[in-house]
C-alpha positions, 0 to 999 in steps of 0.5 A: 462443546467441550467442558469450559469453565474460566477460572476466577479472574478477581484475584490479587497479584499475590493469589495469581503468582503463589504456588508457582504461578498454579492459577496462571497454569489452570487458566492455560489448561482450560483456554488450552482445551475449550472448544478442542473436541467439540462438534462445531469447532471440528465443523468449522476446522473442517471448513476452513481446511477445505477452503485452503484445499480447493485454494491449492488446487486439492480436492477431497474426494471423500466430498464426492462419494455420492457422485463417484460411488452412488451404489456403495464401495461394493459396486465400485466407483464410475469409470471416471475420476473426479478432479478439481477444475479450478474456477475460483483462484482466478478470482481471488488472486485478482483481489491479491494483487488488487490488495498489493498495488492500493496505496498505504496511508496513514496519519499518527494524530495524537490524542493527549491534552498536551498534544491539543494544547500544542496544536493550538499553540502552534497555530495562535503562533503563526497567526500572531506572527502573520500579524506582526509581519503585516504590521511590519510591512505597514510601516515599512510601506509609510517609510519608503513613500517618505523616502526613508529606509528601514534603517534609517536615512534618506532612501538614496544615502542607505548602505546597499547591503542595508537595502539588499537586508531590507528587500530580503526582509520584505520577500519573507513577509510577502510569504508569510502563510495568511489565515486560510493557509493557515487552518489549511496547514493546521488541518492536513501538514501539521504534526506534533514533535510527537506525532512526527516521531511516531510517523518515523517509526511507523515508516521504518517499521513498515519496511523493517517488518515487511508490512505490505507482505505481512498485509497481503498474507493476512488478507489471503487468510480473510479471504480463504478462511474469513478471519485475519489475525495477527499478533503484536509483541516483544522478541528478543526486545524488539517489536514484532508482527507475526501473521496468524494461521486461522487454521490454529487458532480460536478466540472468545468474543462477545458476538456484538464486539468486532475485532478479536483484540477486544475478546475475552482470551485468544489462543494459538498452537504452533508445531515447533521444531525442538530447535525453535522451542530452545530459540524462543524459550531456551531463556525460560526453561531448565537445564533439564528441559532443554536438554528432553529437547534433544532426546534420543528417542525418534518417538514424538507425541506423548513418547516425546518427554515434552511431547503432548498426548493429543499429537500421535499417529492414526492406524495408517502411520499418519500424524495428527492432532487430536485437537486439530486433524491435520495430516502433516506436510512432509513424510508422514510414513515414518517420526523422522518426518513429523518431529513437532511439538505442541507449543500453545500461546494464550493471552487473556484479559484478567482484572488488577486492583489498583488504588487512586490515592488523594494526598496533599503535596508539598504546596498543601494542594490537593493531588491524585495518584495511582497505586498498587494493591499492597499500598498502605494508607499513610495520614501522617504524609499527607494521605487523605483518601483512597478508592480502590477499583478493579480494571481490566489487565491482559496476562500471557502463557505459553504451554509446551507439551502437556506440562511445561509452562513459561511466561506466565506473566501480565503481558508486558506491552499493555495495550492501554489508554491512558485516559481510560484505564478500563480500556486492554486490549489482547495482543491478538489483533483480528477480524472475522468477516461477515460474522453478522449474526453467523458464523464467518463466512468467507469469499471462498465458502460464498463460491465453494458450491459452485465450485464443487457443482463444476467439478461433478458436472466435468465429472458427468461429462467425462463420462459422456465422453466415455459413452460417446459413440457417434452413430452406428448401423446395424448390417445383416451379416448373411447378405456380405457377399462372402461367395465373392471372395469379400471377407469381414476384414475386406468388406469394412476396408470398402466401406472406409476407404470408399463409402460402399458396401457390398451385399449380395441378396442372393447369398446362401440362404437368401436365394429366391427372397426379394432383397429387403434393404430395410435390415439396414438401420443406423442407431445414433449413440451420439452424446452431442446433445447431453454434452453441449447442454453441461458445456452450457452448464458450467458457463452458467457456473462460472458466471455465477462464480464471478457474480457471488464474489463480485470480480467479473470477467471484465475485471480479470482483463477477460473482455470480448471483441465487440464489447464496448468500453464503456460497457467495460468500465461501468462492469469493473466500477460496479464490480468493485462495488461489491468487494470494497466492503472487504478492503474496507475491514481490511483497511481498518484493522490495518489501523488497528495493528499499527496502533498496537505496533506503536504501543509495543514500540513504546514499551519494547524501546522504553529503555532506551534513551536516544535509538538511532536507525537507519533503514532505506527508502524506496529510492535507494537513499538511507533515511537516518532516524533518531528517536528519543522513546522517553517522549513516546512513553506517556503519548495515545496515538491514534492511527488514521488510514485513508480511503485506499479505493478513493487514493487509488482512484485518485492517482491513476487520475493523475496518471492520466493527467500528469502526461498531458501536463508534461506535453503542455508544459504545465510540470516538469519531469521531475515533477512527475517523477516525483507524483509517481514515487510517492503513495500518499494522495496527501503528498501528491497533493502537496507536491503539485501544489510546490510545482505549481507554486514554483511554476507560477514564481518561475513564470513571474520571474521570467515575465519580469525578466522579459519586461526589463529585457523588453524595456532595455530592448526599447532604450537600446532601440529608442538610442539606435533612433536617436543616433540614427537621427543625429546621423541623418541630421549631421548629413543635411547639415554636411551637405549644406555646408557642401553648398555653402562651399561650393558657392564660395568656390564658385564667387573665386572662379577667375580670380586665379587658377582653381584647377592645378592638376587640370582634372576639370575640377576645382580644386578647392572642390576636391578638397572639401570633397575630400574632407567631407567624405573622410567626415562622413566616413568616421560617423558612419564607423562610429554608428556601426561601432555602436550597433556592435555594442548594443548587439553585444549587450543584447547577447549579454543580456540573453546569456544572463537570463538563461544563466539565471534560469538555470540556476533557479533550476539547480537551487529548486532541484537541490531543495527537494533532495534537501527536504527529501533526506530530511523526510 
């Protein structure tokens, strides 16, 4: 390990920043050179650029020179060519996409005292509110059974707009939320003011700054390297996350402490173009310095006038870093190619002294403050005590080059609680991953040896196919029957193309020799065996591959024909197993950073006084925000993430439910359009419940509305007997009148001529006949008058319970899209 002594860090602000900023310069150089030459930080750089190798599908041969030139450079290397046959991408890039589809939940809880105290605030509200409105519904019960009204008055002499008041007064009470709704909404809906707006921010900051991608890229760096790192800051007065490489970056920890943010000091090398230097520091430098940016010179390194001695160029026309050997990306023959500074960034955790002031107010009551070290103790304005301690306090500095600094300063956006002064926070955030007691190890260096095995075992068998050279004979050239006429060339074409071979024992020199047929011999120099014994071998590689990183054929989508399903799925379970510890981590620092991105937001925004943004959702809508910074300044937040594997699981659950809901008509399709936007198990939850609430006043609404059709139904039926009655009634009494008049008829016959049109009828009969029929004729037009009506009514009725359902409906669809641009 390179030399390392930390500079004095129990200093005064005046100490730190006398002789322009030199102690700050010194803690630069030393974080700056610690660990930069030693052996074990080049072992594990050496590591880590491996692993993104093999990744890129790149492999050193210099690893191999054993295999490939086993008797020295002298001899030469074997006539094969070692290359990387890639069996670990596969793998990893299940894990990405795994990663990227895995819901992204979280919950801003506030951890102020105030914050407490609203909360149960809020919640003695609502339940003295359900008390009241039960008290309410009580005496308003007692009221209608005595016939009087809210208002007043006998029940049947009130104002209808009174009794309207009155049942939409009734309708709010019944939907008061009870006690148990009540500790559920308190645990799972109910933010703070405070807590809201922190959850707005959070939402736009996580498609301002592209969260999910700059996730997806860390955990590509775990996974790779072992360790994900970002970094949290002010730019140009906004908040920012930047991903960091690990390949540049190291950091000083205690071995027992978990994230880097909790290290003692962090640093990271950037390779900037002179125009990113101007970019992000131009505000810092001097006019001389800017412009040495832009020399002439097409030298780099230390012939560069803000270039850095360690950046130069090997014998081969390479450019490399001393500190961080890394043959560079684009012409590395020619500077032109290579024109990079070194530009160090370093955070480091220093101490402040700070004093805690007892002093009497105004009232003469006693009261505490804080104040800086150059606070004077002033008794005669009510002073009383002071205590004097020192906490912790993160400083930054960048250094360009070998001697340019800039920023040398206590780091703006304090990471700070305000109830523990003690507790700071580095603006690196990170993690290394399987660090117990070791040095990180990644899911590549678990897989890595039996990468490099596959890869020299196809380099063996290329070499067996090279010697492979099936069976062959020996022939005994004297006996080709060349006195025939049969040449070489003649002779091989018989044996191809017709599978005999012609000998002649009695050639010149075998004349009178018995013909010996056994100095024909076949020589098999097949390599069949030796090959299908390595084939044999790199399946048992690549199992073993999928064992130590846990993703399993059947997790890539690689299953065989006569595998059964459940064989299947009891494979991916216990595969997932064996990787959630990494989505685990991976979860957790995620909470981690968006606690420092709050953090930073407070300080970068402090500033203003009302920010409005807009930013839209995934759906396209614009989501406008207003947000007041000066609430934010004195709230702790804390971020919550969710079980992302048990989210996971519990929405492709629904997925698979939500069809058969829709086929039994148990949701709508909006409903379902809705469960599939949303990512939060929570407001799925939420939204199902509405859907079944509305559902259930939906069906309630329309059994009432049966029932009153049902009951006009059996009144209009109940009128349609009764008349039908009185019809039947009115013809028995008609007939009987018929009788009656035909008697009568009968009691003048003789009396005079009673058939003037001499038909054979008296006429006295067709007369009444005549009547009663035109009688009869009217009340049967009456009645099918009156089977209109009801049949219009029934119709009428029909149409105005469709068109309330419609309009129940549209106001359902209207209130989502209302509370959707409200969220």
């Amino acid at each position: 390990m390179g030399s390392y002594s930390f500079p004095q860090q129990r200093l005064t602000q005046k100490q730190k920043t006398k002789n322009n900023n030199a102690w700050g310069k010194e803690v630069v150089d030393e974080i700056d050179k610690y660990d930069s030459l030693s052996f074990d930080g080049r072992v594990d750089w050496d590591r880590k650029r491996a692993n993104y190798d093999l990744f890129n599908g790149k492999l050193s041969k210099n690893d191999f020179e054993y295999v490939c030139a086993p008797y020295g450079d002298a001899v030469g290397e074997m006539p094969a060519e070692m290359r990387h046959y890639d069996i670990m991408s596969a793998k990893l890039r299940v894990l990405f996409g795994e990663e990227i589809k895995r819901p992204f939940n979280f919950k801003v809880v506030s951890n102020n005292p105030d914050a407490i105290t609203d909360r149960e605030r809020e919640k003695k509200e609502l339940v003295d509110q359900y008390m009241r409105e039960q008290i309410q519904m009580k005496v308003q019960e007692a009221m209608a059974a005595q016939g009087i009204g809210q208002f007043g008055g006998p029940e049947d002499a009130r104002d209808p707009e009174a009794v309207q008041a009155e049942q939409q007064k009734m309708a709010e009470i019944q939907q008061a939320m009870t006690p148990p709704q009540i500790d559920e909404y308190m645990k799972r809906t109910y933010q703070g003011s405070r807590e809201i707006m922190a959850t707005q921010i959070l939402n736009y900051m996580k498609k301002s700054q592209r969260l999910r991608e700059k996730f997806n890229k860390g955990w590509k760096h775990a996974l790779i390297s072992g360790e994900e790192i970002y970094w949290t800051g002010i730019v140009n007065g906004e908040p920012d996350v930047r991903v960091v490489n690990p390949l540049y970056f190291e950091y000083d920890k205690d071995p027992d402490i978990d994230y880097i943010q909790d290290g003692q000091w962090a640093k990271y090398v950037m390779r900037m173009t002179p125009g990113s230097v101007a970019d992000t520091f131009g505000e810092y430098l001097t006019e001389t310095q800017i412009k040495d940016l832009y020399t002439d010179t097409s030298l780099i390194g230390a012939s560069h006038p803000l270039g850095s001695t360690e950046f130069h160029y090997d014998s081969d026309d390479n450019f490399f870093d001393s500190n961080y050997p890394f043959e560079w990306d684009g012409d590395e023959s020619t500077p032109e190619g290579s024109r990079y500074l070194k530009v160090v960034h370093c955070e480091w955790r220093s101490l402040r002294k700070i004093g805690f002031l007892k002093f009497l107010d105004e009232e003469l009551e006693e009261q505490e403050t804080i104040v800086d070290e150059t606070y004077k103790m002033n008794q005669d304005a009510g002073d009383i005590d002071i205590r004097w301690e020192w906490v912790p306090e993160i400083w930054e500095g960048t250094k360009i080059g070998d001697d340019v600094y800039v920023n040398i300063r206590p780091k703006p956006n304090q990471f700070k609680d305000m109830d523990n002064l003690h507790s700071a926070k580095l603006g690196y955030v990170g993690i290394a991953y399987n660090n117990l007691n070791a040095a990180p190890v990644s899911m590549i260096d678990r897989m890595k040896p039996y990468q490099y095995l596959y890869n020299i075992i196809m380099y063996r068998l290329e070499l067996d196919l090279a010697a492979d050279k099936g069976k062959k004979f020996l022939v005994d050239i004297n006996q080709i029957p060349s006195s025939l006429g049969v040449d070489m060339e003649k002779w091989l074409y018989y044996f191809d193309a017709m599978g005999m071979a012609f000998i002649n024992p009695n050639e010149e020199g075998q004349r009178n020799k018995p013909s010996n047929f056994n100095q024909w011999q076949a020589i098999d120099l097949s390599m069949a065996q030796t090959i299908q014994q390595k084939i044999g071998l790199l399946e048992y590689l690549e199992q073993q591959c999928s064992e130590v990183s846990g993703v399993t054929k059947q997790r890539e989508g690689q299953v065989s024909a006569n595998e059964l399903v459940g064989n299947t799925q009891q494979a991916v379970v216990q595969s997932s197993h064996i990787t959630e510890e990494w989505f685990y981590a991976h979860n957790q620092l995620k909470a981690e950073l968006l606690t420092a991105l709050i953090d930073t937001t407070k300080v970068a925004w402090a500033d203003s006084d009302i920010k409005k943004i807009q930013y839209v959702l995934d759906d396209s809508t614009v989501n406008l925000l207003k947000i007041e910074p000066a609430q934010l300044t004195e709230s702790n937040f804390n971020i919550f993430i969710s079980d992302s594997a048990r989210d996971q699981e519990i929405f492709l659950t629904m997925r698979q439910l939500a069809h058969a809901a829709l086929q039994n008509q148990q949701a709508e399709l909006s409903d379902i359009v809705k469960l599939f936007s949303s990512e939060s198990t929570s407001e799925m939850r939420t939204l199902l419940e509405k859907a079944e609430d509305t559902r259930r006043e939906r069906e309630a609404q329309m059994q009432q509305q049966q029932q009153q059709a049902q009951m006009q139904q059996a009144q209009i039926q109940k009128q349609i007997a009764d008349e039908k009655n009185a019809l039947d009634k009115y013809k028995i009494d008609l007939d009987n009148e018929t009788k009656i008049r035909v008697a009568e008829i009968n009691a003048f016959k003789g009396q005079m001529d009673q058939d003037i049109n001499d038909n054979g009828v008296p006429d006295q009969l067709e007369i009444e006949r005549l009547r009663t029929q035109t009688e009869f004729n009217e009340k049967k037009l009456d009645v099918e008058n009156r089977k209109l009506d009801i049949k219009e009514k029934e119709m009428k009725t029909k149409k105005e319970l469709e068109e309330k359902k419609r309009a129940q409906d549209r106001e359902e669809k209207d209130k989502d899209r209302r509370a959707k641009s409200k969220n």
